[in-house]
C-alpha positions, 0 to 999 in steps of 0.5 A: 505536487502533494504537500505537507502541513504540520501546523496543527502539531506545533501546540505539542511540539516546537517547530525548534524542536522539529528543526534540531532534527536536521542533522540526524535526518541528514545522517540518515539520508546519507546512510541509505544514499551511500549505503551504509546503514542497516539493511542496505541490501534492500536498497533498491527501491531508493531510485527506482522511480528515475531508473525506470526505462520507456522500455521496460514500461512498454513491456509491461504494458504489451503483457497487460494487452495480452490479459486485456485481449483474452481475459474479463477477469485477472487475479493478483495472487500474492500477499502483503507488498505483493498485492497491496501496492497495486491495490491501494492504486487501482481502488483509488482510481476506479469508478467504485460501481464498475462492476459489469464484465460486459463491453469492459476496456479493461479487466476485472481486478481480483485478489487471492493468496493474501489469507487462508479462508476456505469459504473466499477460496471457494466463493472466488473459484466459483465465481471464476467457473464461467469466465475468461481470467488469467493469474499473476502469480506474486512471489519471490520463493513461490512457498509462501503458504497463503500465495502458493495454495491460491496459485495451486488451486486457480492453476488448476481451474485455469488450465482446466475451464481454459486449456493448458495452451491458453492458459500458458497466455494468461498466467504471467509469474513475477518472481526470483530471477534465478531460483524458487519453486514459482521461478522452476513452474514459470520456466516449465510451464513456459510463463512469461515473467517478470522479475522481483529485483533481490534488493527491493522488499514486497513492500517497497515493490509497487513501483517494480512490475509487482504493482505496474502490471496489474495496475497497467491491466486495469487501465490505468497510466503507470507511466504517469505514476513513475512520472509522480514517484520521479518527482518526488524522488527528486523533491526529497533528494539528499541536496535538498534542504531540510526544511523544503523536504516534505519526507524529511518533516514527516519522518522527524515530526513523527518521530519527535511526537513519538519521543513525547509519548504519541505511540499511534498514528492514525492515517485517516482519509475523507475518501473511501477510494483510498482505503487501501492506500492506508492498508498499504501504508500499515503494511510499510510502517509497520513491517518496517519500524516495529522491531527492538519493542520499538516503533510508532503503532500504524493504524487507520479509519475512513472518515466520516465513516469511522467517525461514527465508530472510532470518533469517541476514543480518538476525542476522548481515549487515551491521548497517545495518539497523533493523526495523518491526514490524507486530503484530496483538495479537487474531486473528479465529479460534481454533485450538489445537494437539492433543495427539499420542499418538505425539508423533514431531514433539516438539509436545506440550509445545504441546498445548492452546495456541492457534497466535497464542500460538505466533507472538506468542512466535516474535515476541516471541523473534525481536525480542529476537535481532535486537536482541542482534544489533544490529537496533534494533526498533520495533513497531506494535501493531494491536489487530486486523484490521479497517476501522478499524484499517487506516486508521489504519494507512495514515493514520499511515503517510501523515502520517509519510512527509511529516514524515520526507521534510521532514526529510530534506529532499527533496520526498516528493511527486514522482518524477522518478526514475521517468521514465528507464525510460520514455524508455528504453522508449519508445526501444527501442520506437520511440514517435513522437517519441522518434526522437533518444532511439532514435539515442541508445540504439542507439548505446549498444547 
């Protein structure tokens, strides 16, 4: 099971002070177990992990094998929690050089409708001209901007380079169930689809078949990752204790450093593979407190690599920062540092060690720095990377985003925010029906 460590914040903060969160963190659970806080139409993902059926998992694993049987390349148009969930865990658990289509078990795994670049959109296109792929197509209205004109342009060439019957095969939808323009094409066309239950948000979804079907077309165990999530689902139930509840600890110890002036927090790893496990995490922090002119600004580096970039302002900038800590206590591979004869670079003395040792003390050194320097550290230790363990990740950090977002109080399940890029958008482009928005914005130009 992932654990929680949040000793090195207790020089900025008391551990009495972190308990005396108990009661409004109970609150907060009790609010999202029984429904009665904010945003309680968007619920859905709270017991997700436990309600999940064999069946439904079996399902979702006969469509991957059908990608698996005509496709060398899927694309996963979607954007936001429509691709990063499943990204975040197919980039973490894949051999990062794989990049062959020759003799593969599984697909290659691409992304597209999460921007609007001409020079990726023509470059994927391109690239796909000679190859068997196939689409998902991620959205619940089907009119996202981004999402809908990647889907248009892949439809296009997929039924072009492959045949409509084909292509009928290796397009799946995953959308409302009754309404919108992606429900309306899957049904036309004859897709075979999935639904996006309404009260579960995009960046709640990776647990629904938004992230399990690309995940399981990978060829990875999305029955284990269930497993994990289901774990932690019990792990950070309303029945357990405060102080034997790791989402608990996180959401109160995060939001008392906020109250003391640390507005940033800083997801760091010592793995490139889990990247996106921190992009994905921004996109759930971010999206789900920052509203009222509130909320801990979600940011984060790949160490060492960023070490060698960010390391001076995160030692010495301004101290309004914490730091989050993703540790991977087993790697899955063994490599030791040889011995040198000419020894010109100094690395000698590292003979015979194996390179996890190396970066667990480059960890270990960094942490210990940047709280000299006034960085308060938490650190969350996975034993290893596999199925099970990131979905105990991805469920702790779910369950611990609603009770924090209560106790900031805001409602951590919408996103009003997000719609003034779209109206501007939408008027510059002169959509139909925003003709006074576009008289407004012109005016301002």
């Amino acid at each position: 099971m992932i654990s929680l460590n949040i000793k090195k914040t207790l020089g900025f903060i008391s551990q009495d002070t972190i308990n005396s969160y108990k009661d409004v963190v109970k609150k907060a659970q009790e609010a999202l177990e029984n429904g009665t806080g904010q945003g309680s139409d968007y619920l859905g993902w709270l017991h997700l992990p436990s309600s999940t059926t064999k069946e439904h998992l079996e399902d979702i694993k006969a469509t991957a094998q059908t990608f698996k049987d005509n496709c060398d390349v899927v694309v996963v148009a979607g954007i936001g929690g429509s691709y990063l969930g499943s990204r975040a865990v197919i980039e973490a658990l894949s051999n990062s050089f794989d990049l062959r289509l020759e003799n593969r078990k599984n697909p290659i795994i691409l992304y597209a409708g999460n921007n609007i670049s001409e020079d990726y959109l023509f470059e994927l296109l391109e690239f796909l001209k000679d190859k068997r792929f196939g689409i998902i197509n991620i959205s619940k209205s089907g009119t996202t901007t981004e999402t809908a004109l990647a889907f248009r342009l892949l439809k296009k060439q997929c039924e072009e380079l492959r045949g409509k019957a084909i292509a009928k095969k290796v397009i799946v939808a995953i959308t409302d169930a009754s309404k919108g323009a992606a429900r309306i094409t899957a049904d036309n066309e004859g897709y075979k689809s999935y639904i996006i239950p309404d009260n579960v948000g995009g960046r709640f979804s990776v647990l629904t078949p938004v992230g399990l079907l690309p995940i399981a077309i990978a060829g990875f165990d999305i029955e284990q990752l269930i497993a994990g999530a289901t774990q932690m689902e019990q792990a950070t139930a309303l029945t357990v204790p405060f102080e034997n509840n790791p989402a608990a600890i996180y959401a109160a110890t995060r939001n008392e450093l906020y109250k003391t002036g640390k507005k940033i927090e800083i997801l760091v790893n010592y793995s490139p593979k889990l990247h996106y496990v921190s992009e994905w995490w921004k996109q759930l922090y971010g999206e789900s407190e920052g509203k009222e002119n509130k909320g801990i600004f979600p940011a984060a580096v790949d160490f060492t690599t960023d070490l060698h970039s960010m390391g001076q302002w995160i030692q010495e900038g301004e101290r309004t920062i914490f730091e989050t800590v993703i540790s991977v206590e087993k790697v899955n591979h063994e490599l030791r540092v040889p011995e040198d004869k000419d020894n010109l670079d100094g690395l000698n003395y590292l003979a015979g060690k194996r390179v996890d040792e190396v970066n667990k003390m480059a960890e270990l050194g960094t942490q210990l720095a940047h709280v000299d320097g006034n960085v308060p550290n938490m650190r969350i230790v996975l034993p290893s990377l596999n199925e099970r363990h990131l979905g105990q990740l991805i469920y702790f950090f779910e369950i611990a985003c609603g009770i924090s977002g209560y106790i900031l109080d805001v409602n951590p399940f919408n996103q009003p925010g997000v719609e003034a890029y779209k109206s501007n958008m939408f008027a510059l482009l002169n959509k139909p029906g925003y003709e006074e928005e576009s008289k407004a914005i012109q005016s301002k130009l």
